[in-house]
Each structure stands twice: as structure tokens, then as C-alpha cells.
N, C-alpha and C positions, 0 to 999 in steps of 0.2 A: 770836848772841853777846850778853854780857852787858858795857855799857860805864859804866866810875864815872868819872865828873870827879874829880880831884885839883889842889888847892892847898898842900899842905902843914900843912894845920892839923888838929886831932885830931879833928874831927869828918869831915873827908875822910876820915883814916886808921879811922874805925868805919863808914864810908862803903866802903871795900875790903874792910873783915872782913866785911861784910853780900856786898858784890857776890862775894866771891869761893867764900863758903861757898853760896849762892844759884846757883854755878854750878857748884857741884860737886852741888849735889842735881839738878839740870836737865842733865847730861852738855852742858855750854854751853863754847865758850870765852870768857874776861876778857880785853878791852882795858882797859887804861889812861889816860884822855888828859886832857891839860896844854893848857890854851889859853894862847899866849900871846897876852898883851894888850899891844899896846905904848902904847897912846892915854896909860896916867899918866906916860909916861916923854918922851911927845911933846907941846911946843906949838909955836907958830909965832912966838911972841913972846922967848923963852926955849929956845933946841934945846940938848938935851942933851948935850951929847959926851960919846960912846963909852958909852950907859945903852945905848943899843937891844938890847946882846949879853946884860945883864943880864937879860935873862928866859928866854932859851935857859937859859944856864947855868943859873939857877936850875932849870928846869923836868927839864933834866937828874938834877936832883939829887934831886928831889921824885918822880919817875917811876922812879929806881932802888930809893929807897926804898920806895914803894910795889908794887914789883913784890916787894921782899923780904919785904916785909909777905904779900902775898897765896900766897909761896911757903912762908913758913912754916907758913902755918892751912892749906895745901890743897896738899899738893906737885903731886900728881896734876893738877892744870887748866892747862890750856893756859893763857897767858898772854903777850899783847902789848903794845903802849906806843905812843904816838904825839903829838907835839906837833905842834899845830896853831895854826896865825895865825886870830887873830881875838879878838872878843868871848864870854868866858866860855858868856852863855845861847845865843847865834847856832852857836857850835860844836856844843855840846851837843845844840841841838835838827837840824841836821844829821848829826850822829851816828846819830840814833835812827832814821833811816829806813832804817840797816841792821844796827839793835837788836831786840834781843827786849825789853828794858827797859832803861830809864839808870837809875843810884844816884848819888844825890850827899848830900853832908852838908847838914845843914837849914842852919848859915852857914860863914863862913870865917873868916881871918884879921882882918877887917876893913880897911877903906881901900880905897881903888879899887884898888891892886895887886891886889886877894886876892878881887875882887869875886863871884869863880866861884859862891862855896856862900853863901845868905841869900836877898837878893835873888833871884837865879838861880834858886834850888830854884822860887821861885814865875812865874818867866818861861818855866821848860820845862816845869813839869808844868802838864798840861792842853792845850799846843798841841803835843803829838807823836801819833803814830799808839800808839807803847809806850809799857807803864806806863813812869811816873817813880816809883820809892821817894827816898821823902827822910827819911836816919837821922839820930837824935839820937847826940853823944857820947860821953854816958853810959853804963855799962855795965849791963844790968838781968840777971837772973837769967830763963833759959827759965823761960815761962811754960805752952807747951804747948798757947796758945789763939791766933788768927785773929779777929778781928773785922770783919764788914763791912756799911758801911750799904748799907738797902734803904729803896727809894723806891713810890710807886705809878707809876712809868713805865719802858720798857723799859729809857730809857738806863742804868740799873743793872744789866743784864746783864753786857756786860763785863765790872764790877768783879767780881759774882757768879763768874765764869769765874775768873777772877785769882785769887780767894780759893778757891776748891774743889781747884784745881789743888795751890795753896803748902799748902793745910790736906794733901791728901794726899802731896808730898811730907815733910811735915815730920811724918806723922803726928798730926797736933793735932786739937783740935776748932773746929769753926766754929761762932762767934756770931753770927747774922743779925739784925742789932739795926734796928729801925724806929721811930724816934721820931716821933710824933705829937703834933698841937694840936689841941687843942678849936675845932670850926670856930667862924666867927664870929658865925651863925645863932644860936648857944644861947647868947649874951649878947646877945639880942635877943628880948623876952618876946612881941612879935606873931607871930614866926618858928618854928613849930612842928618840933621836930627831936627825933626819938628817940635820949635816950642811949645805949640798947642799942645800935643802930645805929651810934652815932659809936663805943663801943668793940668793935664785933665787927668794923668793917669792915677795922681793919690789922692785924688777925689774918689776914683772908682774905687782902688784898694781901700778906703776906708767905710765906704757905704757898703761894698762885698761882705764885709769882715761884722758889721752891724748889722747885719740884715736876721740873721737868724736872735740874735738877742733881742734884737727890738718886737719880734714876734711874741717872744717869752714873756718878756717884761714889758708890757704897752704900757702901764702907769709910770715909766722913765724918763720922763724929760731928756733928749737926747740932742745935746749939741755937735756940730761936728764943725772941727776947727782943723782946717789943713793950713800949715807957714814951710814958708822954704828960709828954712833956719836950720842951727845947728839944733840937733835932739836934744841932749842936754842943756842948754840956752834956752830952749823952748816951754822943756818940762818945770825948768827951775824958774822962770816967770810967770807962768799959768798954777804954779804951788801957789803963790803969793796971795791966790784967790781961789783957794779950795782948801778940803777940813784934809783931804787924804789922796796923796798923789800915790795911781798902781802903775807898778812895770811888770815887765815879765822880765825870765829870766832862760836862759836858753838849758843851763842844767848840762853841756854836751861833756861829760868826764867830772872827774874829782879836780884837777888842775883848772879849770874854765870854770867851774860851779866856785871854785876859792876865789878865783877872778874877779868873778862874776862879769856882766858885759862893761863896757865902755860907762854906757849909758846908763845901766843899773848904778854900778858904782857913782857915776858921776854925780846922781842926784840925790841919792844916800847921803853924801856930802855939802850938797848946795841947798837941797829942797828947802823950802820954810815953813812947811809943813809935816805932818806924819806920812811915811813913806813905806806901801806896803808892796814887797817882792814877790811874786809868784813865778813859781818854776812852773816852766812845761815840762811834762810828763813824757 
């Protein structure tokens, strides 16, 4: 199944239009779920009377609507609802272990009530076993294009898997984008290093790494774009013109998965697109 965090704010509710249209191309069913958090409404110095019921209710209310939201775009998909006690990312990432992927909106409402979507997006994705997609608000116009980073190491697999799969549900084409840096060697005049060499070599690492998807998946359109640019610079310009930009995620410890990489983070933040994480395994 397919699970999206909901808070109530518009970017949750483009957060449902993503998870629910995503699970009708995946024959998946959508949950729903609502953390409640009661920790703003709790101190020890200060007890609230009668706040504690205050986030049920609310959550009530935010989970109907969003189930009406998802029944409109998709009558057909199953769909269920659930609120749960706890901490926003702590829910979320307990969800996922019996997720295909989580969606959640890149922020929320703000304030610690609404903590679920911002923060959060960057505390689940990366430390779950399933992708995390994390959408932006705004509305963009189908693009018809997939983007995703490729690295010189396995851990980009995954993402590669994740991205062939959505390219062929959605029909699109896939851009396997590999940004490159001039090693450090060639600003180093004692240091002998062939340019040929430094620009042929992530042509190869990116045709290696595609070779076995491109087998699986022959109805993929498969572009392949090598720039010797920064990664994140790269990724967040090539979103500009795709429905969903995937990374990988390297996953190495609980510290590095909080992290997450450089680049993951980076375009969490920039992308202008829906941005889906995958951890390698």
C-alpha cells in the first residue's frame, strides 16, 4: 500500500493528489494517516485543560477531508485512514515498514502543531526501507519526463529501479543525469591526468549502471545526460522539467540516514518538482 502523512495544509493536500493518483497507476491501496501529537498541547508546568481532545478532533476533520480529496481524483482506489499517537516523523517512519512508499508535503502548517510536513519530510526520507516522495504545493503542468541521479556506486540502484518502474507507469521518458567534477589531480600541474579520460569516464559509469534496466524495461525512453557541474545545481535545474526528480540515498548508520547525503538534502530543498528518496539497502 501507498501511505501520505496529512496535516491539513496545501501542500499535504498536493501530497494526496500525488499519493493517490500514484496508486491508482500501481493497482495499490491509499492510507491516510494523521499523527497526533499531543507534546504542544502538553507541559508539566502549565497542563492544559481539556486541549488533549483537541487534536483528535482536529485530525478527524483533516482525514475526512483528505479522504474526499483522494475520492474525487481517483474514485476507483481503495482507501483507508488512521490516526495515530505519536511524533509526526516517528509515526511515519513506522508506517513504512508496511509501505510500498510514504508521500508527504515538503512543509506543513508551521509551528510545532503542524510539525508533520518540512522538518519531517527530511527525518523519514532516507531512514525507511520505501521510497519517501516528498511534493511540492504548487501546481506544475505534466511534464512527461522522470529524472534521476546516477552515481559511480551501486547504492544508486534502487533509485534507478524506482525511476524505470514510475517512467513506465507514467509512460515518460527517463533522464539519467550524472554530474561530474573535475578530479583534483588536473589543478595540480605535477599530477599527470588525461582529460580524455576524466571526460569519457562518466559516460561509461552511466551507460554500466543502465545497461541492465534498459534490458528490463525496453518501452523506456532513455536519455542520458552527463554535465560536469555541481550535483545538486544540476539535479535542481533538470527538476524544472520533470514531474519527479529520484535520488538515492546511501542509508550508511542512523546519523548519515538523519543526514541524509549532501545531495539528497540538497534537492529536497531546491527541487521544483516532487522529489523521491530511495535508500539503498
Amino acid at each position: 500500500m501507498i501511505v501520505v502523512g496529512v496535516d491539513g495544509s496545501l501542500n499535504a493536500r498536493a501530497a494526496v493528489e500525488w499519493a493517490v493518483n500514484d496508486a491508482f497507476r500501481t493497482h495499490m491501496p491509499l492510507k491516510i494517516v494523521y499523527a497526533v501529537d499531543r507534546s504542544p498541547y502538553q507541559t508539566t508546568k502549565f497542563p492544559a485543560v481539556g486541549l488533549p481532545d483537541m487534536p483528535l478532533s482536529k485530525g478527524r476533520t483533516i482525514l475526512a477531508e483528505a479522504t474526499a480529496l483522494a475520492h474525487e481524483r481517483q474514485p476507483d482506489v481503495e482507501v483507508t485512514t488512521e490516526e495515530v499517537e505519536g511524533a509526526p516523523a516517528v509515526v511515519l517512519r513506522k508506517q513504512a515498514e508496511q509501505a510500498r512508499e510514504i508521500v508527504v508535503g515538503s512543509r506543513g502548517r508551521g509551528g510545532l502543531p503542524s510539525a508533520l510536513l518540512g522538518s519531517v519530510s527530511v527525518h523519514v526520507a532516507g531512514q525507511t526501507a520505501c521510497p519517501v516522495v516528498v511534493v511540492h504545493g504548487e501546481r506544475q503542468p505534466a511534464r512527461g519526463q522522470i529524472v534521476v541521479g546516477v552515481d559511480d556506486s551501486t547504492a544508486c540502484e534502487p533509485a534507478l529501479a524506482y525511476a524505470f518502474e514510475q517512467a513506465r507507469l507514467r509512460g515518460a521518458t527517463l533522464r539519467a543525469l550524472y554530474a561530474w567534477q573535475l578530479p583534483v589531480n588536473v589543478l595540480v600541474p605535477q599530477v599527470s591526468y588525461g582529460m580524455d579520460e576524466a571526460r569519457t569516464a562518466p559516460h561509461q559509469v552511466v551507460t554500466d549502471r543502465l545497461e541492465a534496466f534498459r534490458k528490463e524495461y525496453p518501452q523506456v525512453r532513455v536519455v542520458e545526460d552527463v554535465r560536469c557541474a555541481d550535483p545538486v545545481d544540476a539535479l535542481t535545474k533538470a527538476s524544472a522539467e520533470a514531474d519527479l526528480l529520484v535520488v538515492g540515498s546511501h542509508g550508511r548508520g542512523a546519523v548519515a540516514a538523519a543526514l541524509l547525503g549532501s545531495v539528497s538534502r540538497g534537492v529536497l530543498h531546491h527541487a521544483r518538482c516532487a522529489v523521491a528518496v530511495v535508500r539503498a539497502s
